[in-house]
C-alpha positions in Angstrom: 1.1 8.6 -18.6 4.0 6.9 -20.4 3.6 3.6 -21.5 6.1 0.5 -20.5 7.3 2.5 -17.4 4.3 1.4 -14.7 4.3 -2.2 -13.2 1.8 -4.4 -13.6 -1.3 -4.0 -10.7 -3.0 -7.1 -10.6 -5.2 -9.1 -8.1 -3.2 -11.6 -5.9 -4.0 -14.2 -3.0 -2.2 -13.0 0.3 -2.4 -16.1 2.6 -1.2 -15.7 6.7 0.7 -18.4 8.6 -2.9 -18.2 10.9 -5.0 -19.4 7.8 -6.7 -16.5 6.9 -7.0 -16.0 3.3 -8.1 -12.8 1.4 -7.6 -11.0 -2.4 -6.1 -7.5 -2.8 -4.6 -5.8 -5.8 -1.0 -5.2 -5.9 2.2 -4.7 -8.2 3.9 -7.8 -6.5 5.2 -10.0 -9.2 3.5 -13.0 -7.7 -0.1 -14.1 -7.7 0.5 -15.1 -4.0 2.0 -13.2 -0.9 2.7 -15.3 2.5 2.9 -13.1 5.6 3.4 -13.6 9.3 1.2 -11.6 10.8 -2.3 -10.2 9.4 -5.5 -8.2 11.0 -7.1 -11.2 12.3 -4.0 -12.2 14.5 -2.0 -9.0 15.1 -2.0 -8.3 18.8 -2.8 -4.6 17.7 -6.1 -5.5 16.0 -7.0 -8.4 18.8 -6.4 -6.7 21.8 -4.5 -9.8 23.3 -0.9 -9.0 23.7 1.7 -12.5 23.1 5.6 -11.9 23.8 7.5 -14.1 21.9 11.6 -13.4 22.0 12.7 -16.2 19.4 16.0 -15.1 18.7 17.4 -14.4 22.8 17.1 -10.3 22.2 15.8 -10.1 25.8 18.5 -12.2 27.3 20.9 -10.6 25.2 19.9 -7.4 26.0 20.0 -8.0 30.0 23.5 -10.4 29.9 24.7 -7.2 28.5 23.7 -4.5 30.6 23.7 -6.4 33.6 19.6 -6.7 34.5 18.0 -9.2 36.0 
């Protein structure tokens, strides 16, 4: 392998809005990563299912194409 061309993989903190906290190794330049969504809340991994339309798509969507 070449040296100098490879980025750095290195352990970092990824933290979730839902609290959950857990270590991985990554070649993101921080030592901590803030995501929305992880395993432990994900509707996928849950099995509960939570619609949330922040930004009016759904009401967009139907204003637009006439549904009601």
């Amino acid at each position: 392998m070449k040296s100098g061309i490879h980025p750095n993989y290195h352990e970092i903190t990824v933290e979730c809005q839902c609290g959950v906290k857990f270590a991985t190794r990554s070649t993101y330049k921080e030592d901590e990563l803030k995501v929305a969504v992880c395993s432990q809340c994900h509707p996928f991994y849950t099995g509960t299912s939570k619609f949330v339309d922040t930004t009016g798509r759904v009401d967009k969507f139907r204003k637009k194409y006439g549904l009601k």
